[in-house]
C-alpha positions as CSV (number, residue, x, y, z in Angstrom):
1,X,94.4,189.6,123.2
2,X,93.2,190.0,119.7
3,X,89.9,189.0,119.0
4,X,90.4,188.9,115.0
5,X,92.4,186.6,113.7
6,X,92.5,187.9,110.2
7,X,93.7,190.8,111.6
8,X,98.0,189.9,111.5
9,X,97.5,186.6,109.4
10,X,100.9,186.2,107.2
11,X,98.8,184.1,104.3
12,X,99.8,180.5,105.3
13,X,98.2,177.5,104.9
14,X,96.3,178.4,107.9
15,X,95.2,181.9,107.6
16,X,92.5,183.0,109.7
17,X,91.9,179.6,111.4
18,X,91.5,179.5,115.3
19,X,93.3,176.2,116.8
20,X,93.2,175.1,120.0
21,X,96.6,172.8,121.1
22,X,97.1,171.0,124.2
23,X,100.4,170.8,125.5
24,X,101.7,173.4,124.2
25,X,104.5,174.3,126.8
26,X,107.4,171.7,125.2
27,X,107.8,168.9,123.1
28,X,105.0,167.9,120.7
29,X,102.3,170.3,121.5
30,X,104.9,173.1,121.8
31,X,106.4,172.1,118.2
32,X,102.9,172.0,116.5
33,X,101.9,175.4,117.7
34,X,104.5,176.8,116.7
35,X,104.2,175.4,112.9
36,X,100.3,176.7,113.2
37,X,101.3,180.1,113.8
38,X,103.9,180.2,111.5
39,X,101.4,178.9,108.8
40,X,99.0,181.8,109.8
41,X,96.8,180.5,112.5
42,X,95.6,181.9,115.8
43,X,96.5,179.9,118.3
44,X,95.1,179.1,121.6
45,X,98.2,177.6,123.7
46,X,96.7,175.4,126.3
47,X,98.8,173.7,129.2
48,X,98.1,173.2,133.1
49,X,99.8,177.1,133.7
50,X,99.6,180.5,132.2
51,X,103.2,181.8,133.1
52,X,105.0,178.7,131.4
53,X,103.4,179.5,127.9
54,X,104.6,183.0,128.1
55,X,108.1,182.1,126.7
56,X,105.9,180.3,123.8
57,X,103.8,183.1,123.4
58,X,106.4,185.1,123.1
59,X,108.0,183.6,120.6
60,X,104.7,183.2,118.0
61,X,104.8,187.0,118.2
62,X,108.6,188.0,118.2
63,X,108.3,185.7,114.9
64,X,106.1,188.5,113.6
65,X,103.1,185.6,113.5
66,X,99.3,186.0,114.9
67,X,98.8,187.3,118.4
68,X,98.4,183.8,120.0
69,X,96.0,183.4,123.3
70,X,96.5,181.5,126.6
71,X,94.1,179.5,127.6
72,X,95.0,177.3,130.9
73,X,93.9,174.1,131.3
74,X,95.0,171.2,134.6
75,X,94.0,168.0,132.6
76,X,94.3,166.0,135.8
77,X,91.9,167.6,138.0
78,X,89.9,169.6,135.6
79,X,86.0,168.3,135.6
80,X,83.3,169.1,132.7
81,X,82.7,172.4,134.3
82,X,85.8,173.8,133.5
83,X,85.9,172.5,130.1
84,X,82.8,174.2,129.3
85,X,83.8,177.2,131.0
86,X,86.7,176.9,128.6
87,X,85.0,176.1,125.3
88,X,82.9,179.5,126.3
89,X,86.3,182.0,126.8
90,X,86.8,180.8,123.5
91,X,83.4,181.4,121.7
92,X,83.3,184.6,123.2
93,X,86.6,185.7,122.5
94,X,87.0,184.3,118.8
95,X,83.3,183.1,118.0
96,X,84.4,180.4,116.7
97,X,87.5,177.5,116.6
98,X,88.6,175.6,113.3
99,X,91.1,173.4,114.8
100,X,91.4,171.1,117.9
101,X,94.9,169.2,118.3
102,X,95.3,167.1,121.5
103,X,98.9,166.7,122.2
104,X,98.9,166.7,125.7
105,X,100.1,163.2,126.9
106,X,101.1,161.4,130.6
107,X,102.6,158.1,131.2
108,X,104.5,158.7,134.2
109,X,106.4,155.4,134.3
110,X,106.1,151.1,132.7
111,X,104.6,148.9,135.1
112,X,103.3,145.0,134.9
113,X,99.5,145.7,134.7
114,X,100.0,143.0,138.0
115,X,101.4,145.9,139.6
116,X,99.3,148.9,138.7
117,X,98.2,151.1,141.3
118,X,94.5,151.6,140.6
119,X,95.0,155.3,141.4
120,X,97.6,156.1,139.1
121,X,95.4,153.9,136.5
122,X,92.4,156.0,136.6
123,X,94.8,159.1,136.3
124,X,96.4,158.5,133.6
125,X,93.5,157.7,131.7
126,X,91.8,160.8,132.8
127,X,94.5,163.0,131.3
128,X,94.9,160.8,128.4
129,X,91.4,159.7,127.8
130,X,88.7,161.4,129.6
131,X,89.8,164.9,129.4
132,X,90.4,164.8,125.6
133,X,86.5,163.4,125.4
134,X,85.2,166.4,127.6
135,X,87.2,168.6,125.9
136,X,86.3,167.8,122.4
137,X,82.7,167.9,123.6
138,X,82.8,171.2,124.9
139,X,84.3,172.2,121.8
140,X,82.3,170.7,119.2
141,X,79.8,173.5,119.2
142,X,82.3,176.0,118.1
143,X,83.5,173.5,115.6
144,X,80.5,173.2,114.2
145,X,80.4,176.9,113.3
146,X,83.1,177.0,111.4
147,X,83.0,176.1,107.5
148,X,85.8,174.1,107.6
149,X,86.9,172.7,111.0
150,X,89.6,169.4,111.7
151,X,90.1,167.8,114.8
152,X,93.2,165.9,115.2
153,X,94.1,163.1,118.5
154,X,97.5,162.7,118.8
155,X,98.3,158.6,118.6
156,X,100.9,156.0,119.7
157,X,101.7,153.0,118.4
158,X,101.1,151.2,121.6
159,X,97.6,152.4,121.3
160,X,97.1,150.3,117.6
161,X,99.1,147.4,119.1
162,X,99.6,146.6,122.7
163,X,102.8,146.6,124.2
164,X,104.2,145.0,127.4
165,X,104.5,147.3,130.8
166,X,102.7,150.4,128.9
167,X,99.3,150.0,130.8
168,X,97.2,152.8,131.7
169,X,98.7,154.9,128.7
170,X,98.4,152.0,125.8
171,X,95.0,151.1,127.3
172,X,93.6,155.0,126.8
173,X,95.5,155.4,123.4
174,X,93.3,152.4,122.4
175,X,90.0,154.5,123.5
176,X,91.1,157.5,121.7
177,X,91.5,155.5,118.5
178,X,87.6,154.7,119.2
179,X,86.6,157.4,120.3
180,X,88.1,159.3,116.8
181,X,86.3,156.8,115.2
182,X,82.9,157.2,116.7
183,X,83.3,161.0,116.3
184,X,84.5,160.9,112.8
185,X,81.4,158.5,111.9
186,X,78.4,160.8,114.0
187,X,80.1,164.3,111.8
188,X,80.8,162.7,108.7
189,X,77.7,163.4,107.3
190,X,78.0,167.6,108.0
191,X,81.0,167.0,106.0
192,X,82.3,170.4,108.3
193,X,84.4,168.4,111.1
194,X,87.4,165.9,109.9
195,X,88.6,163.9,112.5
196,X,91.6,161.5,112.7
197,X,94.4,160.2,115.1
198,X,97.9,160.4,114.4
199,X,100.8,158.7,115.0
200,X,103.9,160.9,115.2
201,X,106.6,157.9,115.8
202,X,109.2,158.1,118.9
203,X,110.4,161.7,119.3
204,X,112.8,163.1,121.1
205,X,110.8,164.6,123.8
206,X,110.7,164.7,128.0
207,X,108.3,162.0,128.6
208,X,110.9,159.8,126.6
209,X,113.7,160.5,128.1
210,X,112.0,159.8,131.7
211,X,110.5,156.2,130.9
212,X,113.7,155.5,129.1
213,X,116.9,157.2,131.1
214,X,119.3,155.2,129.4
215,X,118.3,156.0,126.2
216,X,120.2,158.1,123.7
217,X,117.9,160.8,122.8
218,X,119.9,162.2,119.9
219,X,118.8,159.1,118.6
220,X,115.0,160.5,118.0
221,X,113.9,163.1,115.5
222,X,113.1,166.5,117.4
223,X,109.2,167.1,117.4
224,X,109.4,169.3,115.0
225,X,110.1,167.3,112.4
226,X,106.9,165.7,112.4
227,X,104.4,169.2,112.8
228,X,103.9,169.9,109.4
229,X,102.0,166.9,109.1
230,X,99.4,168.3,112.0
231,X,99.3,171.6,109.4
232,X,98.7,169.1,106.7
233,X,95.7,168.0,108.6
234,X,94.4,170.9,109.8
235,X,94.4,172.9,106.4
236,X,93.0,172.3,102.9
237,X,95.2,169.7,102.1
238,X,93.2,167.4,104.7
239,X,89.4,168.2,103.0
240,X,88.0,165.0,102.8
241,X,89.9,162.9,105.2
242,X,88.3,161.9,107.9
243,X,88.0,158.6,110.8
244,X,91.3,157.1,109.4
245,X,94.4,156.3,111.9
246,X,97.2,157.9,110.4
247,X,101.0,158.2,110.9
248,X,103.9,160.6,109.8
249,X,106.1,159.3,107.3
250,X,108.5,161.5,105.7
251,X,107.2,164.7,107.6
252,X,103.6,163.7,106.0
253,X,100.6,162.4,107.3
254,X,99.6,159.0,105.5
């Protein structure tokens, strides 16, 4: 693992940033990594197993990009232990971390909220909710070393405006909207942290396809389409915008 990221940088519009993604093994996360690297960044591919980022890893380096790291991560069952012990690999590995993007996501099916196992509830708000929040805690020290450092929460649209059967998910997209909010408000002063939530719009992606089997998913842009909007965020171009909502139009955040 290289421990300087300035060492193989390629001059993008990330160069010699450290950025942490969550799901990074397919769809969104996987997409957004990618369009770091290739804009210079070191990333840290984080996803609940080390052998099924390889094939990503892999391809940030065959690409000629920065040496990316692994850093495993079980959203589900990991507890604020393990997301300090995480934050800490990172600090002493790279010192530091400019960028956090949380685009891991679970909403395993629609249900009436009369319906709801409580169970499932409380997981999918811990993967969606409650690990973000521990995660962008244990982080936030690192953050805070860097000069110029974004964070980024990946939003839905049935997190800004309810929508029938989407429980559990919808109900923890609403709390990261707060909680983006809150953050954005307690760092704005620093002026070193930006934080905002966006909405990337219906993508092609696995989770789609399993809530809605019958669906068409040529019918939805592919992921990347909407990842140089993250970039836009977590570069220069995003100086000075911070606690707003935001959603992809036109490949742009806006």
């Amino acid at each position: 693992m290289s421990t300087d990221p300035s060492s193989n940088s390629n001059g993008g519009r990330l160069q010699d940033r450290v950025i942490l993604v969550t799901g990074a093994l397919e769809g969104l996360g996987r997409a957004v990594a990618l369009a770091c690297a290739a804009e210079g960044a070191t990333v840290i591919l984080s996803s609940f197993d080390q052998a099924d980022l390889e094939p990503v890893y892999d391809r940030i380096l065959d690409a000629g990009h920065p040496e990316p790291a692994i850093l495993p991560l079980n959203l589900e069952t990991a507890t604020e232990r393990d997301f300090i012990a995480a934050a800490d690999v990172i600090g002493d590995t790279f010192g530091r971390l400019e960028g956090l993007v949380h685009c891991a996501a679970s909403a395993p099916f629609l249900s009436r909220i009369d319906d709801y196992d409580a169970s499932e509830w409380e997981r999918v708000i811990r993967v969606n909710l409650n690990a973000p929040f521990m995660l962008t805690q244990a982080c936030l020290p690192l953050l805070r070393l860097a000069e110029d450092a974004a964070i980024v929460f990946t939003a839905d649209r049935v997190g800004r405006q309810g929508l029938a059967y989407w429980g559990a998910y919808a109900a923890a997209k609403f709390g990261i909207e707060g909680l983006m909010q809150v953050l954005a408000e307690e760092t704005r002063e620093s002026g070193h942290i930006r934080v905002n939530s966006l909405d990337p719009g219906i993508l092609r992606t696995a989770m789609r396809a399993s809530l809605y089997p019958g669906e068409d998913p040529n019918g939805h842009p592919d992921p990347a389409t909407v990842a140089g909007a993250y970039v836009q965020l977590l570069g220069p171009e995003g100086r000075g915008l911070t606690g707003r909502a935001l959603r992809v139009e036109n490949g742009r955040a806006c």
